[in-house]
TITILO-494511 format. One record per atom (N, C-alpha, C): residue number from 1; residue in one letter; chain; x, y, z; atom name. Coordinates in Angstrom, 3 decimals. Example, Ala and Ser with C-alpha at 12.3 -4.5 7.8 and 13.67 -1.06 7.14 Angstrom:
BEGIN
[1 'A' 'A' [13.190 -5.690 7.800] 'N']
[1 'A' 'A' [12.300 -4.500 7.800] 'CA']
[1 'A' 'A' [13.200 -3.300 7.800] 'C']
[2 'S' 'A' [12.850 -2.250 7.080] 'N']
[2 'S' 'A' [13.670 -1.060 7.140] 'CA']
[2 'S' 'A' [12.900 0.030 7.870] 'C']
***
This chain:
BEGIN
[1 'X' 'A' [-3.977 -22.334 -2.619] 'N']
[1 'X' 'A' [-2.969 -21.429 -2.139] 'CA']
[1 'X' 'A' [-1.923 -22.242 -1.385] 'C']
[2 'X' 'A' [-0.765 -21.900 -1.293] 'N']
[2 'X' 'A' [0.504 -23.058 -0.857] 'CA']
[2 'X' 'A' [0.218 -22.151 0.537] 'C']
[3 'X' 'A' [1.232 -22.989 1.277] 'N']
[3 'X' 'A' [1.530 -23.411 2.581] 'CA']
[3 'X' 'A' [2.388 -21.685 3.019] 'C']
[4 'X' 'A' [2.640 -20.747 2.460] 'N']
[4 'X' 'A' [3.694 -19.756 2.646] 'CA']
[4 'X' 'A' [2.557 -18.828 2.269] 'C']
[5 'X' 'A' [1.484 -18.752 1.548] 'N']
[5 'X' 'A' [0.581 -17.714 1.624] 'CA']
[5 'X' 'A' [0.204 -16.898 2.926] 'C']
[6 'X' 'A' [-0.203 -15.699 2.898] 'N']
[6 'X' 'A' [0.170 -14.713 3.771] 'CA']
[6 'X' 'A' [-1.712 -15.229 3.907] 'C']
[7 'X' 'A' [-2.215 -15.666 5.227] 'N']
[7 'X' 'A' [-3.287 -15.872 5.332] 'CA']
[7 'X' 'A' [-4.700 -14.786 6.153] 'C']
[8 'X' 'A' [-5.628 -14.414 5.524] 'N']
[8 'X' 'A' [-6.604 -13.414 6.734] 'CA']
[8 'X' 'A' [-7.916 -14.163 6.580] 'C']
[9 'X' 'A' [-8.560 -13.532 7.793] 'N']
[9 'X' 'A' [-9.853 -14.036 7.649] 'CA']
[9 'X' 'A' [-11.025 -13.571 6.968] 'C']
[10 'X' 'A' [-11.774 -13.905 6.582] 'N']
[10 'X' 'A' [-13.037 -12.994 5.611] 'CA']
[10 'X' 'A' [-13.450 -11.441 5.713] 'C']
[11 'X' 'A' [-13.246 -11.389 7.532] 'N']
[11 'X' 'A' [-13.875 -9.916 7.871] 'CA']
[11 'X' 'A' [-12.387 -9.349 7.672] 'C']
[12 'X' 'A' [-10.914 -10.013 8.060] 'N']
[12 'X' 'A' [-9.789 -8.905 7.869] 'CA']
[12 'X' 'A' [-9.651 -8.576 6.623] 'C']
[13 'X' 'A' [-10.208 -9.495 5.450] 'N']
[13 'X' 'A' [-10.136 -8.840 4.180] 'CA']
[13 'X' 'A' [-10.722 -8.177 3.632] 'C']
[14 'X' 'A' [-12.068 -7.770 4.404] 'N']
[14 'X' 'A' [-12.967 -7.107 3.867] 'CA']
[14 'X' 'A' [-12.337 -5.530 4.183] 'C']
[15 'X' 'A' [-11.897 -5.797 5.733] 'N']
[15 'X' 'A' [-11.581 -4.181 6.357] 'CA']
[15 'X' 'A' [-10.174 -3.784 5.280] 'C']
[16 'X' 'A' [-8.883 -5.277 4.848] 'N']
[16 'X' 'A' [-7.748 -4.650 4.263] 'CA']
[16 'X' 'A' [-8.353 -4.600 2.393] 'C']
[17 'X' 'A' [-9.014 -4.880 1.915] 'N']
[17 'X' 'A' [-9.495 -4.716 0.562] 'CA']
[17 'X' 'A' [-9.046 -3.198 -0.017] 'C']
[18 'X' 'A' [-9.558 -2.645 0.628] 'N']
[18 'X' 'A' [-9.926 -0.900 0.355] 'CA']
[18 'X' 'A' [-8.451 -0.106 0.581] 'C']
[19 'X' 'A' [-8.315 -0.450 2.032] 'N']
[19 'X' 'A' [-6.522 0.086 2.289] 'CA']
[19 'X' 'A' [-5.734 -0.340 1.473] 'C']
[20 'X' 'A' [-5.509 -1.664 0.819] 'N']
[20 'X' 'A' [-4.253 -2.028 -0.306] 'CA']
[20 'X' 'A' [-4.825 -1.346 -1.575] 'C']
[21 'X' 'A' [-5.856 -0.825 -1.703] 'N']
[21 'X' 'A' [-6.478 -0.352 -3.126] 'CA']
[21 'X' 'A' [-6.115 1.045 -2.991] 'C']
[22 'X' 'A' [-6.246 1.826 -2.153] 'N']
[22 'X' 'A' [-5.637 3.277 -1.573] 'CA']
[22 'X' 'A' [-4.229 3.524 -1.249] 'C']
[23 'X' 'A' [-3.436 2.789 -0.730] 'N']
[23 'X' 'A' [-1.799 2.484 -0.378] 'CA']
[23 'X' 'A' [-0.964 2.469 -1.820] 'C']
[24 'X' 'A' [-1.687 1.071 -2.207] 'N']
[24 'X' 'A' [-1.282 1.393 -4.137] 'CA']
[24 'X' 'A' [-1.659 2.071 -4.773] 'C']
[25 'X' 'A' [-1.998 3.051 -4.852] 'N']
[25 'X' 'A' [-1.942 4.225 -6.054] 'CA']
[25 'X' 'A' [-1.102 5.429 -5.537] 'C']
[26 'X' 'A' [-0.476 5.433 -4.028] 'N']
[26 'X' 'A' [1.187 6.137 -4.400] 'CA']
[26 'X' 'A' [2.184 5.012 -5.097] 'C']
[27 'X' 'A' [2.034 4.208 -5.945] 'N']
[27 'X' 'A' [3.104 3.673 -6.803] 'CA']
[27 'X' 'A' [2.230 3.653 -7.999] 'C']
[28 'X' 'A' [1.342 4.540 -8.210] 'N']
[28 'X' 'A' [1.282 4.535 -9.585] 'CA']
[28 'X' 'A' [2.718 5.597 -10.506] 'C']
[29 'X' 'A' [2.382 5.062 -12.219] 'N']
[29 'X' 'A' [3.096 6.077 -13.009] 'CA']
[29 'X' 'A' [2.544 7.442 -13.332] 'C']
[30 'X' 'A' [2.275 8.057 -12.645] 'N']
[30 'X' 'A' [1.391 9.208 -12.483] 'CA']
[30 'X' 'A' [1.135 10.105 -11.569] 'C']
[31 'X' 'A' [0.890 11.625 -11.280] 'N']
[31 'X' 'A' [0.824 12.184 -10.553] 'CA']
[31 'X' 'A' [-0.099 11.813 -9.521] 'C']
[32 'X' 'A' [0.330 11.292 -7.907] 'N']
[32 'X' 'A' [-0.162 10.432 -7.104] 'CA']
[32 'X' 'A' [-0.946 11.376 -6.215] 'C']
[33 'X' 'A' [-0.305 12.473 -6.409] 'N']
[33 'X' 'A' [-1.138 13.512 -5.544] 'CA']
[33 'X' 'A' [-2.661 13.612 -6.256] 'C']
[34 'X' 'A' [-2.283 13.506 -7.680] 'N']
[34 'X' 'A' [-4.422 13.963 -7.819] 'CA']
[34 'X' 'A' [-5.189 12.680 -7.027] 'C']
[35 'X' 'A' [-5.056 12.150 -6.424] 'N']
[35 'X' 'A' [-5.447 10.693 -6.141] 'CA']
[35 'X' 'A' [-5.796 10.412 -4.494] 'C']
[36 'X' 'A' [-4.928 11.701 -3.783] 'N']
[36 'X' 'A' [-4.700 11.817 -2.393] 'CA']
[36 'X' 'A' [-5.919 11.938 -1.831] 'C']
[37 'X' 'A' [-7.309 12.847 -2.255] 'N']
[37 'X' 'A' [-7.935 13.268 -1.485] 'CA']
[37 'X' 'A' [-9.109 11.700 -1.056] 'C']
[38 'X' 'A' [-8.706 11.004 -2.241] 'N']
[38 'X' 'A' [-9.529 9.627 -2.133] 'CA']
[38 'X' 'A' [-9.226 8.843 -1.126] 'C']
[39 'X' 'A' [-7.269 9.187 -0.893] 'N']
[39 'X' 'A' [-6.736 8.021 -0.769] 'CA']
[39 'X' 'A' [-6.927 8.212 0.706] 'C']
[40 'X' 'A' [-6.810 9.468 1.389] 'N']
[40 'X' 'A' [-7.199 9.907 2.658] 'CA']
[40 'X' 'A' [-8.350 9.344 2.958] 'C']
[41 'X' 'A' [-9.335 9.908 2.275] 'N']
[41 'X' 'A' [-10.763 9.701 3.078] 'CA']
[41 'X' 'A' [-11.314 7.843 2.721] 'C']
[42 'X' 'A' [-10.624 7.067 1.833] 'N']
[42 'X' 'A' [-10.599 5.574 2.118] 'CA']
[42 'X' 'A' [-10.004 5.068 3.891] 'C']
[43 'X' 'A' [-8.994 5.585 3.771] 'N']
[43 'X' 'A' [-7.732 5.244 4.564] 'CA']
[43 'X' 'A' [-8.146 5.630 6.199] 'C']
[44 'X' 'A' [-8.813 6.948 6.370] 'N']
[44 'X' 'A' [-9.445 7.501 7.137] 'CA']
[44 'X' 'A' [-10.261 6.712 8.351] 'C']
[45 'X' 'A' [-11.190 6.080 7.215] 'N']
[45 'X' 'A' [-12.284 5.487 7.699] 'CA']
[45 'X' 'A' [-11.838 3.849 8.566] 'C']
[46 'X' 'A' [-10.762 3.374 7.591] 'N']
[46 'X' 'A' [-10.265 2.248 7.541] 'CA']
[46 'X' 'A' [-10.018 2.370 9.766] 'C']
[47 'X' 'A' [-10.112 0.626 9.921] 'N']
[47 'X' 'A' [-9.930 0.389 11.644] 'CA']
[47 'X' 'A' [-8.871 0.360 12.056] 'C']
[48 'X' 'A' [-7.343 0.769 10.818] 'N']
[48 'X' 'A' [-5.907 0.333 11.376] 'CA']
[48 'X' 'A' [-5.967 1.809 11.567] 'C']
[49 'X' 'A' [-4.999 1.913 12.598] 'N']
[49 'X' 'A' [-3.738 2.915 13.493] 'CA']
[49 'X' 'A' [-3.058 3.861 11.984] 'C']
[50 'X' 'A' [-2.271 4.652 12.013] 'N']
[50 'X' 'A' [-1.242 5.120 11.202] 'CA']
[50 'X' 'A' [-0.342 4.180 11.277] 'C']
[51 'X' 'A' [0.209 3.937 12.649] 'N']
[51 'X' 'A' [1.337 2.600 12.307] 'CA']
[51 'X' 'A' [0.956 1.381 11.459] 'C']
[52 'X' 'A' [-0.427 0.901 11.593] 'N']
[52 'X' 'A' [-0.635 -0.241 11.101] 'CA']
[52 'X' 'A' [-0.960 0.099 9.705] 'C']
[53 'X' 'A' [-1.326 1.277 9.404] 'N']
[53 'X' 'A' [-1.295 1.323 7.980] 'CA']
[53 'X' 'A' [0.164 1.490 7.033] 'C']
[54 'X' 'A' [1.263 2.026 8.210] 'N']
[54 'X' 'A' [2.620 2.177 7.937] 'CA']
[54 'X' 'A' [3.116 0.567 7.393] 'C']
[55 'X' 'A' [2.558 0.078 8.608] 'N']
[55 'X' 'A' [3.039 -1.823 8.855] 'CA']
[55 'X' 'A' [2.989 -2.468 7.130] 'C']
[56 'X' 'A' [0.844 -1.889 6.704] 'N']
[56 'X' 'A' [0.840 -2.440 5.364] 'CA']
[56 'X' 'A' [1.377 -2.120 4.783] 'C']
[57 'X' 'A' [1.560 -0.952 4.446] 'N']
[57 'X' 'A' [2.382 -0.423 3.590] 'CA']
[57 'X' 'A' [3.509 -0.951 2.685] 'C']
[58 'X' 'A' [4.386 -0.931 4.087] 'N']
[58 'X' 'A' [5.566 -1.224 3.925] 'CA']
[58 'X' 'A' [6.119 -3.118 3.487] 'C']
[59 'X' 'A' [4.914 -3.415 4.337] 'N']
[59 'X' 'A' [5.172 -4.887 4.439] 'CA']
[59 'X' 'A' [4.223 -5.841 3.351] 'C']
[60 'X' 'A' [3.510 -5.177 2.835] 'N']
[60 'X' 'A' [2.173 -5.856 2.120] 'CA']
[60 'X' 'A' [1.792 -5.197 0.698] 'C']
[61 'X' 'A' [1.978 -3.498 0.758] 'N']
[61 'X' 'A' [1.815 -3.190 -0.702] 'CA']
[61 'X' 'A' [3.555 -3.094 -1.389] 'C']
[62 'X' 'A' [4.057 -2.147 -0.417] 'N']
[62 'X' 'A' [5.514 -2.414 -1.358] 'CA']
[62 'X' 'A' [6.347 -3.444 -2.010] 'C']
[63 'X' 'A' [5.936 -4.251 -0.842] 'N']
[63 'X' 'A' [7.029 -5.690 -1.833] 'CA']
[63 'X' 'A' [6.390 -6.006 -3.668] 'C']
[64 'X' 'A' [5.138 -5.734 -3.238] 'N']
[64 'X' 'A' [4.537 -6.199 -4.518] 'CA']
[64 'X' 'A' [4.099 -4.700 -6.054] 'C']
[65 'X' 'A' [4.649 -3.893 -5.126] 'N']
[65 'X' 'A' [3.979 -2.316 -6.083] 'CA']
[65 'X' 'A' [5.651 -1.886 -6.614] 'C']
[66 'X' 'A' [6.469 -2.059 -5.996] 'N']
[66 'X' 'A' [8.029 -1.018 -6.345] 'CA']
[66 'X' 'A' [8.091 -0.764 -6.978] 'C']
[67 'X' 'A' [8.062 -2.258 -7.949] 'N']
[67 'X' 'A' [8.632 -2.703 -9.523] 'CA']
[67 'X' 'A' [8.069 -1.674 -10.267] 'C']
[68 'X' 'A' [6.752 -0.860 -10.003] 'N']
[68 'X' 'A' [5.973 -0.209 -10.949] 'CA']
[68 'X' 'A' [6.931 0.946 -10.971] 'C']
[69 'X' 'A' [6.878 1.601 -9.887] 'N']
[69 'X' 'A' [8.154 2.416 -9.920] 'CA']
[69 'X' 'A' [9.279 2.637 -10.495] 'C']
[70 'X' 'A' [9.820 1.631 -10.911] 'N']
[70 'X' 'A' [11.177 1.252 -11.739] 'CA']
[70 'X' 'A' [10.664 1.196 -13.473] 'C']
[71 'X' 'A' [9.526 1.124 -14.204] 'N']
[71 'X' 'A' [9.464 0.598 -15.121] 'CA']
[71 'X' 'A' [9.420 2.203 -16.203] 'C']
[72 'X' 'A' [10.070 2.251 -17.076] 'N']
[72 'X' 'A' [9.820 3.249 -17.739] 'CA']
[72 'X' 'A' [8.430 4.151 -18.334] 'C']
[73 'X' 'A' [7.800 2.866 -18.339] 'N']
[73 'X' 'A' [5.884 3.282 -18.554] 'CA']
[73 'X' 'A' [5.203 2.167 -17.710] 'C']
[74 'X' 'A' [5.170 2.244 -16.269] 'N']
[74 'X' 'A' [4.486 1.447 -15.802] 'CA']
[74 'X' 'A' [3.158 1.963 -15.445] 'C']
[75 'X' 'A' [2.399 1.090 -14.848] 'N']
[75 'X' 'A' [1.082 0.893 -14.708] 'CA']
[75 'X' 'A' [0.555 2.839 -14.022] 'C']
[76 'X' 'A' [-0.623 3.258 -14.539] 'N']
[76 'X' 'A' [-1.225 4.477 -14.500] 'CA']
[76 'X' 'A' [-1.790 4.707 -13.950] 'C']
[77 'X' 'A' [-2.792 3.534 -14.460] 'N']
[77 'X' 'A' [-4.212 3.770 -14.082] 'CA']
[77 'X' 'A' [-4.869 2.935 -13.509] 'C']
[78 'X' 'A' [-4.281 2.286 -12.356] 'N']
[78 'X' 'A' [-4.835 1.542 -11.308] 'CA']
[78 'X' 'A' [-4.187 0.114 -11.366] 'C']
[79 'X' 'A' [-4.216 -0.405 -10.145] 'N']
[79 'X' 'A' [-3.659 -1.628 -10.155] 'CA']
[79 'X' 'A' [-4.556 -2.849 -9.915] 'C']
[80 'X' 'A' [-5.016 -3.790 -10.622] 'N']
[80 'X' 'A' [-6.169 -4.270 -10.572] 'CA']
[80 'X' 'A' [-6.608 -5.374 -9.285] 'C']
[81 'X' 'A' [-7.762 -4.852 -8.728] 'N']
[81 'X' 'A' [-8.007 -5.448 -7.220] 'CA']
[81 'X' 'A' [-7.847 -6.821 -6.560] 'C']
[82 'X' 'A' [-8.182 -7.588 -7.727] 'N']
[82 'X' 'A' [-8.227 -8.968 -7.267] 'CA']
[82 'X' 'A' [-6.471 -9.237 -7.870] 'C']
[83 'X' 'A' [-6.273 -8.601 -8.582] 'N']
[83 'X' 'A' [-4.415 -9.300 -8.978] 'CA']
[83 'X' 'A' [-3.483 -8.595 -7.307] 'C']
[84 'X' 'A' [-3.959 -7.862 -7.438] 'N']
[84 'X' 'A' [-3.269 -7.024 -5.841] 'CA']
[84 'X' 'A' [-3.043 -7.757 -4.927] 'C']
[85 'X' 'A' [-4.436 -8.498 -4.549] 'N']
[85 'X' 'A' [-4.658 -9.262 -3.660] 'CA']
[85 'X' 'A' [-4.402 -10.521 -3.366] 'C']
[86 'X' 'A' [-4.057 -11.273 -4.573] 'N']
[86 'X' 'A' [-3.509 -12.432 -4.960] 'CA']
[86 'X' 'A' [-2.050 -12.187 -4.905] 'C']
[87 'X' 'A' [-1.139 -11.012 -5.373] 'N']
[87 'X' 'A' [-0.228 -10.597 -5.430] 'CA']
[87 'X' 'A' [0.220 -10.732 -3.593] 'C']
[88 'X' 'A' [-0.550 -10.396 -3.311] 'N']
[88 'X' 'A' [-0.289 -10.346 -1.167] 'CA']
[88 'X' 'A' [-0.400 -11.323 -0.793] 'C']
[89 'X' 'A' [-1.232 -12.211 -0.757] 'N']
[89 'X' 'A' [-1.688 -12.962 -0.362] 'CA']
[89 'X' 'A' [-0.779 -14.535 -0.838] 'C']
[90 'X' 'A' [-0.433 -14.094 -2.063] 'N']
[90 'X' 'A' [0.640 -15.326 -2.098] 'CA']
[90 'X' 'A' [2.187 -15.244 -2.154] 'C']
[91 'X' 'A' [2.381 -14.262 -1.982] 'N']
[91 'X' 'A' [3.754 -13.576 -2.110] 'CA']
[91 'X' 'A' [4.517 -14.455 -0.587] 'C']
[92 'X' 'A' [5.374 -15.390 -1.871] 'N']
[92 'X' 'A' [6.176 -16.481 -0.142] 'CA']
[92 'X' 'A' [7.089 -15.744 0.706] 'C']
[93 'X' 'A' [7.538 -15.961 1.881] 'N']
[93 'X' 'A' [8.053 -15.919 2.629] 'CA']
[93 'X' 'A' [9.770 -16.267 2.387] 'C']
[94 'X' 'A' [10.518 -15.675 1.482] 'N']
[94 'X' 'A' [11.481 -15.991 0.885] 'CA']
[94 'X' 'A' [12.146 -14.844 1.477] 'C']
[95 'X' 'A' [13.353 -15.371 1.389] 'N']
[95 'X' 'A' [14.563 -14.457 1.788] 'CA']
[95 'X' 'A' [14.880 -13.710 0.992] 'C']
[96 'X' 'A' [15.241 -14.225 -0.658] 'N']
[96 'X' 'A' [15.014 -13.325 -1.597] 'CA']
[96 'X' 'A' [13.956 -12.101 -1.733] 'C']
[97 'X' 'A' [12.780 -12.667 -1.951] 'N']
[97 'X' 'A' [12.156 -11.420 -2.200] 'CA']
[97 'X' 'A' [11.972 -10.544 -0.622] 'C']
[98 'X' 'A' [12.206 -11.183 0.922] 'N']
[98 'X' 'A' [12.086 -9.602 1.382] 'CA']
[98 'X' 'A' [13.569 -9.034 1.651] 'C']
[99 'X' 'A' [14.543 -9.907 1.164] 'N']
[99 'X' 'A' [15.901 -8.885 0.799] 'CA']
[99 'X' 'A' [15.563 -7.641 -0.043] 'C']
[100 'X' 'A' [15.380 -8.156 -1.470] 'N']
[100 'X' 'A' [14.869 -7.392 -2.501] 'CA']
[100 'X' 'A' [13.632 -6.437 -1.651] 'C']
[101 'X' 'A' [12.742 -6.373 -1.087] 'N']
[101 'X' 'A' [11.882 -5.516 -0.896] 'CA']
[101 'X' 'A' [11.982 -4.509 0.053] 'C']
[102 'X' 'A' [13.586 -5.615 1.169] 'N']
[102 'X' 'A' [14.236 -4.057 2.108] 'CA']
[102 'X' 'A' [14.964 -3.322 1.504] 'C']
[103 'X' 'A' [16.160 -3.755 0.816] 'N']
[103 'X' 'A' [16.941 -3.313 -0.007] 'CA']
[103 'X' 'A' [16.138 -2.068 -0.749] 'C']
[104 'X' 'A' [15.070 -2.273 -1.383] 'N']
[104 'X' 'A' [14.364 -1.284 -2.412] 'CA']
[104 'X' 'A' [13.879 -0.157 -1.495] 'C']
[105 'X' 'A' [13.829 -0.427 -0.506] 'N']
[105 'X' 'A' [13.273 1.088 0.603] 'CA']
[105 'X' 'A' [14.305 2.212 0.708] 'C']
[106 'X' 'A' [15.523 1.533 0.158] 'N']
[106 'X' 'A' [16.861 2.671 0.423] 'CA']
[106 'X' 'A' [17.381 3.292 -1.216] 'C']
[107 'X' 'A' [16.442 3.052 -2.227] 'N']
[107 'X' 'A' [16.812 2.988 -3.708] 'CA']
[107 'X' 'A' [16.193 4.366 -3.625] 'C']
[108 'X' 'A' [16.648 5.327 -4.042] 'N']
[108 'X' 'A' [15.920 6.333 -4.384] 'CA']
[108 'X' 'A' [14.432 6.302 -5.602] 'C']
[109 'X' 'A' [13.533 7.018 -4.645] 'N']
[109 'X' 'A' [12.106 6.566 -6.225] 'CA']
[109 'X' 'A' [11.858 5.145 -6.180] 'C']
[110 'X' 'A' [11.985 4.174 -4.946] 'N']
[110 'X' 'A' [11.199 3.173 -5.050] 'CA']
[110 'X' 'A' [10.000 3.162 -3.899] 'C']
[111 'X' 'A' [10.180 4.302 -3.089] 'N']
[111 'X' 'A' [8.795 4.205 -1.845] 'CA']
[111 'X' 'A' [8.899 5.763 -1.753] 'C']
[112 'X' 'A' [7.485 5.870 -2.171] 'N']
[112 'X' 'A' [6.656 6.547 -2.413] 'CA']
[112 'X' 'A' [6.499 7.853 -0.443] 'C']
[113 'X' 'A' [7.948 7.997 -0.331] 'N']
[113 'X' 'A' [7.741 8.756 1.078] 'CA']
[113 'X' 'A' [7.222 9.936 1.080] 'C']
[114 'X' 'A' [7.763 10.795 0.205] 'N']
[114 'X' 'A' [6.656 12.365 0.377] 'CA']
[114 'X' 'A' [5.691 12.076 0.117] 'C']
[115 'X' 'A' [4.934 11.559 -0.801] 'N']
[115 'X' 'A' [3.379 11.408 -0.888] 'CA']
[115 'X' 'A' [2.593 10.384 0.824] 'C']
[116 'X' 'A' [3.394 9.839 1.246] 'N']
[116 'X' 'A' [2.734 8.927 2.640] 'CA']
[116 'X' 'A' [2.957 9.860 3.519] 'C']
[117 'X' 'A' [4.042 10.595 3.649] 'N']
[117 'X' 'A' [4.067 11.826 4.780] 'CA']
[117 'X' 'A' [2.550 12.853 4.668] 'C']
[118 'X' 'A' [2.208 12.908 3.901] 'N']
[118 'X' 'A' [1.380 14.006 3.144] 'CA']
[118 'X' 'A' [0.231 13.376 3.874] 'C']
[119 'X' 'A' [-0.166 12.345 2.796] 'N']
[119 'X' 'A' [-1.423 11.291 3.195] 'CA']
[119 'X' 'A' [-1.341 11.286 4.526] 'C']
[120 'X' 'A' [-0.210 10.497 5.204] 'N']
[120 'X' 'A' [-0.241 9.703 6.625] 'CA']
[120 'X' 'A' [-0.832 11.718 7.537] 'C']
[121 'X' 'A' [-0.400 12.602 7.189] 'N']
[121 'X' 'A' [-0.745 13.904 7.759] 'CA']
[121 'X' 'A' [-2.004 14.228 7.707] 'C']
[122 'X' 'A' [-2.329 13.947 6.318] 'N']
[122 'X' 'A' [-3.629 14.518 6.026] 'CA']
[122 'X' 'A' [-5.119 13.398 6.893] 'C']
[123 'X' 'A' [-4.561 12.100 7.071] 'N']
[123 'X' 'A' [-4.992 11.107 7.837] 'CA']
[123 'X' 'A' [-5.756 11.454 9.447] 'C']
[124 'X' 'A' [-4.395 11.983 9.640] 'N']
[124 'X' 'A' [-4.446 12.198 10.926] 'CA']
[124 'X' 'A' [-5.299 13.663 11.336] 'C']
[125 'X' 'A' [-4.997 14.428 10.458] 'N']
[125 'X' 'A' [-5.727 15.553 10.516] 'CA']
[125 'X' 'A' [-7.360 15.363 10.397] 'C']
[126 'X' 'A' [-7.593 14.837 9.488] 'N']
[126 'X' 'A' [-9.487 14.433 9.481] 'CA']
[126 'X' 'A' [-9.790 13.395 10.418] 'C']
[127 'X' 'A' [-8.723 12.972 11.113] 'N']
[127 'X' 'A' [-9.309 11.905 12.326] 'CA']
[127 'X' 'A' [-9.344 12.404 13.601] 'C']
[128 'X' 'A' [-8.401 13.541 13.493] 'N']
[128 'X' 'A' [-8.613 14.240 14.520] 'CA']
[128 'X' 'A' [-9.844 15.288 14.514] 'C']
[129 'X' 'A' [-10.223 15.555 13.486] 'N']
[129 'X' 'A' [-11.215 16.230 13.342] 'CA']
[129 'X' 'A' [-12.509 15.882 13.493] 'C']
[130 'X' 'A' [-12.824 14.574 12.915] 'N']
[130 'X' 'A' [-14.220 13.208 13.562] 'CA']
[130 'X' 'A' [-14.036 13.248 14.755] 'C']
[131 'X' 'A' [-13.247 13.527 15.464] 'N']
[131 'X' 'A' [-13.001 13.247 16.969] 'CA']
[131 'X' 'A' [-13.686 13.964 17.963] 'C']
[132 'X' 'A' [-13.516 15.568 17.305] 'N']
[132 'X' 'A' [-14.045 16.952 18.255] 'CA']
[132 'X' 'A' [-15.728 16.831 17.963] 'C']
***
């Protein structure tokens, strides 16, 4: 892995594994809502905050998921775990690509916001509910 790889330790990848596998499938080509009730109760459990799952989100699955968004028949039916992760994990530190990946937050249909409002709600609602 080069010198610009985005680096974690064994246990942070174990806890972010599951969250980038749940985060990416609101950029699938497909109705993202049948997918929600999973994506909650993964996400749920997970040790990050709402912000910090906002943080990945934004900073860790989007740069690397958009494109799916844009493609006339892109990917459906899952995005495959270990390419995801390699996809994050080596994705450099270039000006280009996080131009390109802020830039794409203001493109209409490239981030997946009503479906994360939903999720990030429905999140909070069953965590508040483990709580009582």
């Amino acid at each position: 892995m080069n010198s610009s790889a985005i680096r974690f330790s064994d246990s942070h990848l174990q806890q972010r594994r599951p969250v980038w596998e749940a985060l990416s499938t609101m950029y699938l080509d497909t109705d993202v809502s049948l997918s929600r009730a999973w994506r909650v109760q993964v996400l749920s459990v997970s040790p990050y905050s709402l912000d910090e799952m906002d943080a990945i989100l934004r900073e860790e699955i989007h740069p690397v998921c958009f494109s799916n968004l844009l493609q006339p028949a892109g990917e459906w039916a899952g995005f495959d775990p270990a390419m995801l992760e390699q996809a994050i994990r080596g994705r450099r530190a270039r000006w280009r690509s996080r131009l390109l990946a802020k830039l794409s937050l203001a493109l209409p249909g490239c981030f997946p916001t009503a479906e994360w409002t939903v999720t990030r709600r429905e999140i909070a609602c069953r965590r508040g509910a483990s709580q009582t």
